[in-house]
VEXGU-690761 format. One record per residue (C-alpha): x, y, z; residue in one letter. Coordinates in steps of 0.001 Angstrom, whole numbers, always signed. Example, Ala and Ser with C-alpha at 12.3 -4.5 7.8 and 13.67 -1.06 7.14 Angstrom:
% VEXGU-690761
+---------+---------+---------+------+
|      c1 |      c2 |      c3 | resn |
+---------+---------+---------+------+
|  +12300 |   -4500 |   +7800 |    A |
|  +13670 |   -1060 |   +7140 |    S |
+---------+---------+---------+------+
% end
This chain:
% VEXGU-690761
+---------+---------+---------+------+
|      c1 |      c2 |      c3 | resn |
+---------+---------+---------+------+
|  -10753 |    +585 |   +7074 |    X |
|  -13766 |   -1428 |   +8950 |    X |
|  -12757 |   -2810 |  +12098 |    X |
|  -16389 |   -4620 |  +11882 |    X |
|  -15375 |   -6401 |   +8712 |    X |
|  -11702 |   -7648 |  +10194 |    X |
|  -14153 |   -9057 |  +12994 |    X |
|  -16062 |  -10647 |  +10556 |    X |
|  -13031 |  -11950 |   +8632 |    X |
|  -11435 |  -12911 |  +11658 |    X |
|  -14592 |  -14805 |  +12585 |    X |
|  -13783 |  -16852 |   +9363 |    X |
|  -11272 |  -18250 |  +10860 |    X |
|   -8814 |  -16034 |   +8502 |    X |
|   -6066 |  -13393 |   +9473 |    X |
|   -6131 |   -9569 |   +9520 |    X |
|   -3086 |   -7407 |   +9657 |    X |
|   -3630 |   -4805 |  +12546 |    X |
|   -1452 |   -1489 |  +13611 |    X |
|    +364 |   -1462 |  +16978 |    X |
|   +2740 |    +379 |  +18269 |    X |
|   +5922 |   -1559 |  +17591 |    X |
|   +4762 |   -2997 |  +14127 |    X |
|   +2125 |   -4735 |  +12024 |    X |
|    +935 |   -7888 |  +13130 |    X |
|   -1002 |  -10667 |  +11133 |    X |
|   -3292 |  -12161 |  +13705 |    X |
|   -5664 |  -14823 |  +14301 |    X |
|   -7770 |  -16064 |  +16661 |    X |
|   -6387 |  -18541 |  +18964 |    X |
|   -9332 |  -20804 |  +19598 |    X |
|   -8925 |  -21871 |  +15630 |    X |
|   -6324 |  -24284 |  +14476 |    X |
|   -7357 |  -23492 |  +11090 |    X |
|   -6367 |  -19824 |  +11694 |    X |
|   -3272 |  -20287 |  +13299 |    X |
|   -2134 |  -22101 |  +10381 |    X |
|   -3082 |  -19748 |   +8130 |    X |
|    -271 |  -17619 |   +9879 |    X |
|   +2288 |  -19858 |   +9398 |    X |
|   +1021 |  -20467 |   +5521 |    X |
|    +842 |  -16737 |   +4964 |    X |
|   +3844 |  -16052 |   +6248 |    X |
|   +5582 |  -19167 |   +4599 |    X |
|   +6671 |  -19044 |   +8519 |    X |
|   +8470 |  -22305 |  +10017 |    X |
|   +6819 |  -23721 |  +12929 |    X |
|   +9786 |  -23984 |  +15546 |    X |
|   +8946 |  -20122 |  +15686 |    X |
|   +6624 |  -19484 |  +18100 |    X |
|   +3907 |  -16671 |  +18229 |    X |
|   +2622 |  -13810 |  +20859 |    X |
|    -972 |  -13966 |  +21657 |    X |
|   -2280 |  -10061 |  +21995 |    X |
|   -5500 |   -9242 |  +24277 |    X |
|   -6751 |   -6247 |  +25358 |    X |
|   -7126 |   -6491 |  +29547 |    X |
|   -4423 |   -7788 |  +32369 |    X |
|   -7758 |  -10486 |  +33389 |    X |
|   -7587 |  -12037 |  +29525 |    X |
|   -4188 |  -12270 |  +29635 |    X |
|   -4106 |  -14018 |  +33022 |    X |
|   -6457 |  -16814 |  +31421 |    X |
|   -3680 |  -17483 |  +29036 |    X |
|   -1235 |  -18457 |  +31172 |    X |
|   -1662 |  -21323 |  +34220 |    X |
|    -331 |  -19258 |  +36993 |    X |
|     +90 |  -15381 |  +37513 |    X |
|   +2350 |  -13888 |  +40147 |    X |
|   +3263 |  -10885 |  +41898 |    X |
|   +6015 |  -10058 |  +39409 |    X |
|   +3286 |  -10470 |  +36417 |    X |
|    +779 |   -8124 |  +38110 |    X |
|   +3510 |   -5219 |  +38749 |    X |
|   +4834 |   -5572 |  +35279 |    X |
|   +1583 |   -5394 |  +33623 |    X |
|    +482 |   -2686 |  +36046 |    X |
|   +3338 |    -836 |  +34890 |    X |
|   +3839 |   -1447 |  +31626 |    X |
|    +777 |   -2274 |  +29749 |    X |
|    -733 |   -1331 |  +27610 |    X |
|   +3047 |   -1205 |  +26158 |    X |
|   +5866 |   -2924 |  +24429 |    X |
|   +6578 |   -5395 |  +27153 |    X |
|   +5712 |   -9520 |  +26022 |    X |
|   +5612 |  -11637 |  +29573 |    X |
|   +6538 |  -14777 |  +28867 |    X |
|   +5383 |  -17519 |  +31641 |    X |
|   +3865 |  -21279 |  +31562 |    X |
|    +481 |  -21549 |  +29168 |    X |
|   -2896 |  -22518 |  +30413 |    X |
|   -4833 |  -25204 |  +28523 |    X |
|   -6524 |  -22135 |  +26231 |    X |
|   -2875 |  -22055 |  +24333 |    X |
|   -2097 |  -24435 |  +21751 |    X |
|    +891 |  -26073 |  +20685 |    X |
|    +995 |  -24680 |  +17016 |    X |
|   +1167 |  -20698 |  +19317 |    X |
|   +3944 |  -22005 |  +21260 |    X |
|   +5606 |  -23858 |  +18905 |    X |
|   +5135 |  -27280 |  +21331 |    X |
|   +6699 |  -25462 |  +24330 |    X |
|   +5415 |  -25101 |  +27458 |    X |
|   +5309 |  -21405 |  +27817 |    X |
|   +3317 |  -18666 |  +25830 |    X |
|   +3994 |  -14859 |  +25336 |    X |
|    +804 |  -12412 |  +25921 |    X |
|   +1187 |   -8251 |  +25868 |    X |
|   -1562 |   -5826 |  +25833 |    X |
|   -1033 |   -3667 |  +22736 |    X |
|    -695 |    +389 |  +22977 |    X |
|   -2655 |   +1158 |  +20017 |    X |
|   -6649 |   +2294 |  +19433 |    X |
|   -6994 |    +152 |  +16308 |    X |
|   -6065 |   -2995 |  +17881 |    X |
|   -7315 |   -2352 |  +20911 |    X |
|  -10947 |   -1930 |  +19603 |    X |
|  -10406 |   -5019 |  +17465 |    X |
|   -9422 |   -7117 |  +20011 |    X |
|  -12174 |   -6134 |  +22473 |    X |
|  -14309 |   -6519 |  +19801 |    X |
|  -13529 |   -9639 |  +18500 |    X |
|  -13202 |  -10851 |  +22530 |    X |
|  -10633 |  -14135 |  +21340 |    X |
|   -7087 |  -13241 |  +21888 |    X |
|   -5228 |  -12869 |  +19297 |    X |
|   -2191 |  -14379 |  +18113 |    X |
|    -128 |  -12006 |  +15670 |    X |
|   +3544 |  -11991 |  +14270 |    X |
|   +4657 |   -9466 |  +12433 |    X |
|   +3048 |   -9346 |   +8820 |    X |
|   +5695 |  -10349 |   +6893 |    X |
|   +7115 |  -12873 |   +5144 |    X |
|   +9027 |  -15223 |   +7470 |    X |
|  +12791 |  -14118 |   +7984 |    X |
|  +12098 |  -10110 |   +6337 |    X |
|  +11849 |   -6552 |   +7686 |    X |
|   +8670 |   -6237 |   +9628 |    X |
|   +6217 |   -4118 |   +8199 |    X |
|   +5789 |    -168 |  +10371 |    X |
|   +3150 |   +1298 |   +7824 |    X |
|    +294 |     +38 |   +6113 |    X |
|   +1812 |    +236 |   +2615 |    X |
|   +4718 |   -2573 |   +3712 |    X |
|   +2360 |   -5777 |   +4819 |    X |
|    +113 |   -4085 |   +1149 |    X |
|   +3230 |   -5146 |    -454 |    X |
|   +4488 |   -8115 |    +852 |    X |
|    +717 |   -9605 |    +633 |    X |
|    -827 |   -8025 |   -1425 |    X |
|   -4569 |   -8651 |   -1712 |    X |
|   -4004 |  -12061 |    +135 |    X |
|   -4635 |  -10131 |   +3776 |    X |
|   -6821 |   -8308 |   +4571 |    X |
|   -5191 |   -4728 |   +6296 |    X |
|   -6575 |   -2283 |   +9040 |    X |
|   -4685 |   +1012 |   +7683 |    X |
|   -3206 |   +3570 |  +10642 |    X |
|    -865 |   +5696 |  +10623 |    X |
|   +3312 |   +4520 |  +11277 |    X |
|   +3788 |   +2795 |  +14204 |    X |
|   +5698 |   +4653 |  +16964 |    X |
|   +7842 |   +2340 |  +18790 |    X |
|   +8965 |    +878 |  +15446 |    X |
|  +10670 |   -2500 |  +16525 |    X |
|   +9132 |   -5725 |  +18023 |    X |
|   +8502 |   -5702 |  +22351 |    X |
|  +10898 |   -6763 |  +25039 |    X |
|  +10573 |  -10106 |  +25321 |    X |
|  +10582 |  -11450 |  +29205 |    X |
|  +10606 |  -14530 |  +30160 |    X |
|   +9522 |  -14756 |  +34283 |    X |
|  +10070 |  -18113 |  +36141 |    X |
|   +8530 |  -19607 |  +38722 |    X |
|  +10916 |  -19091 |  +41381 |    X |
|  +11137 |  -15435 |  +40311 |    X |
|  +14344 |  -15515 |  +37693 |    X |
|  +13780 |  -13437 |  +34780 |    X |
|  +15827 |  -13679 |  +31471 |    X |
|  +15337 |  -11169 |  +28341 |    X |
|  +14648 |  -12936 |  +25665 |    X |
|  +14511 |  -10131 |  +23073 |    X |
|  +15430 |   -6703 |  +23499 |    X |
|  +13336 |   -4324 |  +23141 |    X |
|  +12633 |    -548 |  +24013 |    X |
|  +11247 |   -1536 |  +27506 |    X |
|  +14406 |   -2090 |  +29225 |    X |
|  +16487 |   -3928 |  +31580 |    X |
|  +16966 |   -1022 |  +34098 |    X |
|  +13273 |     -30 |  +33834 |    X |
|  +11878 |   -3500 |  +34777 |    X |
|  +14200 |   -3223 |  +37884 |    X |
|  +13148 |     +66 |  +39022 |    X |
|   +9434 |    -840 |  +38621 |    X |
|   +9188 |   -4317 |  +40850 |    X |
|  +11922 |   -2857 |  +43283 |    X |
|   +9550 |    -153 |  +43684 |    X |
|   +7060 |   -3013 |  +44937 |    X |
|   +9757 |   -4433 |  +46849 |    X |
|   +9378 |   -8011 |  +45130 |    X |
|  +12070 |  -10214 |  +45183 |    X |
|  +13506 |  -11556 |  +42083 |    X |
|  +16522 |  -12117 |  +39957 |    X |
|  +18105 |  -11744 |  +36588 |    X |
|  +19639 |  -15020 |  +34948 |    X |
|  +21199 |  -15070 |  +31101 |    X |
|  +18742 |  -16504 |  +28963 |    X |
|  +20741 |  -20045 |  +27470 |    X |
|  +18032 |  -20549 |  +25101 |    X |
|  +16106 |  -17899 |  +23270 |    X |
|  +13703 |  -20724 |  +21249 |    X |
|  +10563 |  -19419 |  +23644 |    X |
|  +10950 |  -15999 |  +22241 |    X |
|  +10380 |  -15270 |  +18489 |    X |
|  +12944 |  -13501 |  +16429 |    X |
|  +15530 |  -15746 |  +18046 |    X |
|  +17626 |  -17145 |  +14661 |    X |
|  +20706 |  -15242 |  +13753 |    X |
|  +19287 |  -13976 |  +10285 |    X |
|  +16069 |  -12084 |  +10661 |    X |
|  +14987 |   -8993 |   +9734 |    X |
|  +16241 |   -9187 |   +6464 |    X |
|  +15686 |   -6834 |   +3580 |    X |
|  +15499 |   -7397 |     -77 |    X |
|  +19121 |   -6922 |    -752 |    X |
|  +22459 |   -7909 |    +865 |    X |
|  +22725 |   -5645 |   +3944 |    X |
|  +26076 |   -5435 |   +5793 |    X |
|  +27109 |   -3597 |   +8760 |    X |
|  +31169 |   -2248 |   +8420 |    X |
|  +32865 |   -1405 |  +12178 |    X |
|  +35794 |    -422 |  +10103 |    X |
|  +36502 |   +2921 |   +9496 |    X |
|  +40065 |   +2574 |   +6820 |    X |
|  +37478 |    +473 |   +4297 |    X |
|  +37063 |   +2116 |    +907 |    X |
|  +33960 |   +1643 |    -732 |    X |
|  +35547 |    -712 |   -3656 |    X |
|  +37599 |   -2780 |   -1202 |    X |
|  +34307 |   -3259 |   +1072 |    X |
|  +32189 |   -4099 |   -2347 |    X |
|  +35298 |   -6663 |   -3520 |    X |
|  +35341 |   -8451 |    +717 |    X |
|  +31502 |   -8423 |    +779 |    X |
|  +31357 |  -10061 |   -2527 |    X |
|  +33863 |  -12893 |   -1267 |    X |
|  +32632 |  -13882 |   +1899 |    X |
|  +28623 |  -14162 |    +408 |    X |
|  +29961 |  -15995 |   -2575 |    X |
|  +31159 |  -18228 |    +579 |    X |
|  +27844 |  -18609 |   +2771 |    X |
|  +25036 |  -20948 |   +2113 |    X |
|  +22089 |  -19982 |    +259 |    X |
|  +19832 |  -20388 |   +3397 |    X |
|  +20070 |  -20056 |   +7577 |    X |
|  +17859 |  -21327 |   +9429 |    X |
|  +15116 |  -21394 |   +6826 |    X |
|  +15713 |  -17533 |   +6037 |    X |
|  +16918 |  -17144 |   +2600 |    X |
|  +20194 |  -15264 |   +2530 |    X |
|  +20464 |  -12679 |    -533 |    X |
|  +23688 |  -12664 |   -2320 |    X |
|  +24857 |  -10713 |   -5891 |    X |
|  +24578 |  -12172 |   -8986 |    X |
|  +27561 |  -10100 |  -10115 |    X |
|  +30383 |   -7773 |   -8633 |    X |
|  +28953 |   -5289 |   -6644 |    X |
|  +28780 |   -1813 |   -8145 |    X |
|  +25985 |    +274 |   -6711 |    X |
|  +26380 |    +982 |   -2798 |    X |
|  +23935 |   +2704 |    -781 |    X |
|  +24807 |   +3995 |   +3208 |    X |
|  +22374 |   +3679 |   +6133 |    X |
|  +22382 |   +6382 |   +8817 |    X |
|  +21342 |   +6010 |  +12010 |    X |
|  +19200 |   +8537 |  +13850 |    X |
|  +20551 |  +10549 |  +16819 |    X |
|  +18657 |   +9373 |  +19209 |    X |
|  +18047 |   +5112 |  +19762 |    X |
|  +13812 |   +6241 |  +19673 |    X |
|  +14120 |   +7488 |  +16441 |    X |
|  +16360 |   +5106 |  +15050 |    X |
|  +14097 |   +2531 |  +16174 |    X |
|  +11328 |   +4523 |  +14442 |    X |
|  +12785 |   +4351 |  +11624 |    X |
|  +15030 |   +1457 |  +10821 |    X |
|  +12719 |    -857 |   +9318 |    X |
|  +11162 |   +1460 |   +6736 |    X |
|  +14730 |   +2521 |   +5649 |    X |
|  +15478 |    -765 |   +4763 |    X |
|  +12505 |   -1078 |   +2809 |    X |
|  +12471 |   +2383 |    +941 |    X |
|  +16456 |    +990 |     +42 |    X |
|  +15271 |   -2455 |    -879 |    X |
|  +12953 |    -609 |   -3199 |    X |
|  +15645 |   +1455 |   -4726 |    X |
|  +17238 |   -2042 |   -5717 |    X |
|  +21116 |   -1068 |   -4866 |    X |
|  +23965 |   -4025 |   -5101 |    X |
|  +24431 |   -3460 |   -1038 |    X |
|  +23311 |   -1481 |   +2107 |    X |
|  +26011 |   -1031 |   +4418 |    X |
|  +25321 |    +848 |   +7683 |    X |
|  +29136 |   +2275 |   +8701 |    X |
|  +29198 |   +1744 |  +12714 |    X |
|  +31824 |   +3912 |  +13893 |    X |
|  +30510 |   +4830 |  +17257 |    X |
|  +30326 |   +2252 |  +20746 |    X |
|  +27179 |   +2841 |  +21454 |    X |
|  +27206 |    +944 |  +24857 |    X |
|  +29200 |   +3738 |  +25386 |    X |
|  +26372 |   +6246 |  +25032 |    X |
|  +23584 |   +7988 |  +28046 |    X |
|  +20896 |   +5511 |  +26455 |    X |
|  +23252 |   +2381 |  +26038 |    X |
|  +20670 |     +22 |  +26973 |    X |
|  +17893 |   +1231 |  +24084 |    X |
|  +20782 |   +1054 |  +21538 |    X |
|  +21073 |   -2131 |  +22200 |    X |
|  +17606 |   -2913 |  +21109 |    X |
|  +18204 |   -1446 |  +18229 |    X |
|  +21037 |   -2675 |  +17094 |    X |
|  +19681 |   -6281 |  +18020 |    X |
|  +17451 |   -5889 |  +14889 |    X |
|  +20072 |   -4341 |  +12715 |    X |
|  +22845 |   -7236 |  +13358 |    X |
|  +19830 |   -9796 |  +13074 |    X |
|  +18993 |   -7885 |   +9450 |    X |
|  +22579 |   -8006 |   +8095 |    X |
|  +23671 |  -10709 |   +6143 |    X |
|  +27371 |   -9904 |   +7155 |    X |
|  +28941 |   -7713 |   +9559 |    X |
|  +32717 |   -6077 |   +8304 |    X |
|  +35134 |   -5796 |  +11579 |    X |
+---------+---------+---------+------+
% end
């Protein structure tokens, strides 16, 4: 690993995949149009999906966006370096192919070494997805975007990532509103705590339209294989294999540009998912279960969900995770 020569290739107006702490991310500067595209090419990504820009200080990140307020200060204060992705109005640094033509941009401060060194030392933000082909689990290890890409990118090696699932998404308004545009493992509650702390006023509103965040479509996530998730308990195993069977024979080969995986014969082999004990774990974990199971090539995952979780101490970080897992099925069983 040479964070020197992902400068250099960076420089080239090429992409790097670089460690963080949620998950891999295929970056490129943002003052290229030549490199952003190569994201989108790479990934075989759609352009209506819009990308984060990463820096490495609160004062770069305030030069990507045209105003920054009170509410953007204490968050970033607070949470950053960290999973938290403020979404606000762009400055004239952000281009339309990052924001997919919208008038907004998403910028976090990464909490890893790796890409913090890179991006200090390659001083450009840096706008980075996850590395991984467009619509598929995102990559937590080094091996995963090694075997998506191959030799095509080139890959700054760490060890797992900890957080293991993609930042909070926020979206903060000018007049204060805030909307969650993706879950994440920076939560609800704890963005409240933190600005009432500062006394700032503000207010949560239900995000109508997700498009400014990425990961928005219904099918994302997705792993090699049909992946269902089964809420009912009385299912047998051959009566789940014969309904699951049906109802993909029934759906369309592709959502929303993501490609949805269906059996070329009656399913047989069934592999079961099993969810950590605790939501930080599970979210450790998730993605690189469903790529060690895609590997094993079964006929269908199914992850049984017996249990509310919204139910459970840490209801609001289940949530998160289950956001990714119901965005990685291709069916879900009631």
């Amino acid at each position: 690993m040479s964070i020197d020569k992902a400068v250099e290739i960076l420089n080239q107006n090429q992409v790097v995949a670089f460690p963080t702490e949620t998950v891999y991310g295929l970056g490129a500067k943002i003052d290229s149009e030549a490199a952003l595209n190569k994201i989108f090419s790479t990934k075989e990504r759609p352009f209506f999906d819009p990308l984060i820009v990463h820096v490495d200080t609160a004062e770069k990140a305030q030069t990507c966006f045209k105003k920054w307020n009170d509410i953007a200060n204490c968050l970033a204060k607070t949470f950053w370096p960290g999973p938290l992705t403020l979404v606000m109005e762009k400055s004239e640094i952000i281009s339309d192919v990052i924001t997919s033509g919208l008038p907004s941009v998403g910028v976090r401060i990464p909490n890893h070494p790796v890409a913090l060194e890179l991006l200090q030392k390659v001083v450009v933000p840096l706008a980075a997805p996850s590395a991984n082909k467009f619509g598929k689990t995102s990559p937590t290890k080094s091996d995963h975007v090694k075997k998506e890409f191959g030799d095509q990118v080139y890959v700054l090696e760490s060890e797992s990532s900890q957080v293991g699932i993609e930042s909070t998404v926020l979206l903060v308004r000018e007049n204060n509103e805030l909307s969650i545009l993706r879950p994440g493992m920076i939560v609800k509650s704890q963005i409240d705590e933190a600005l009432k702390k500062q006394n700032l006023s503000f207010s949560w509103v239900a995000a109508v339209d997700k498009k400014e965040s990425p990961g928005h479509m219904k099918h994302h996530y997705m792993p090699e294989m049909p992946f269902v998730i089964c809420t009912d308990s009385n299912l047998k195993v051959r009566e789940l294999a014969g309904i699951v069977f049906a109802k993909l024979s029934e759906m369309p080969d592709e959502v929303d540009g993501v490609k949805i995986n269906k059996p070329k014969k009656p399913i047989e082999k069934v592999e079961f998912l099993k969810l950590a004990a605790t939501p930080a774990q599970a979210a450790r974990e998730i993605y690189s279960q469903l790529r060690t199971a895609s590997e094993r090539k079964p006929d269908l995952l199914c992850l049984p969900l017996l249990k509310d979780y919204s139910l459970e101490p840490d209801a609001e970080l289940w949530e998160s995770v289950l956001d990714r897992l119901y965005k990685a099925a291709t069916l879900v069983i009631d």
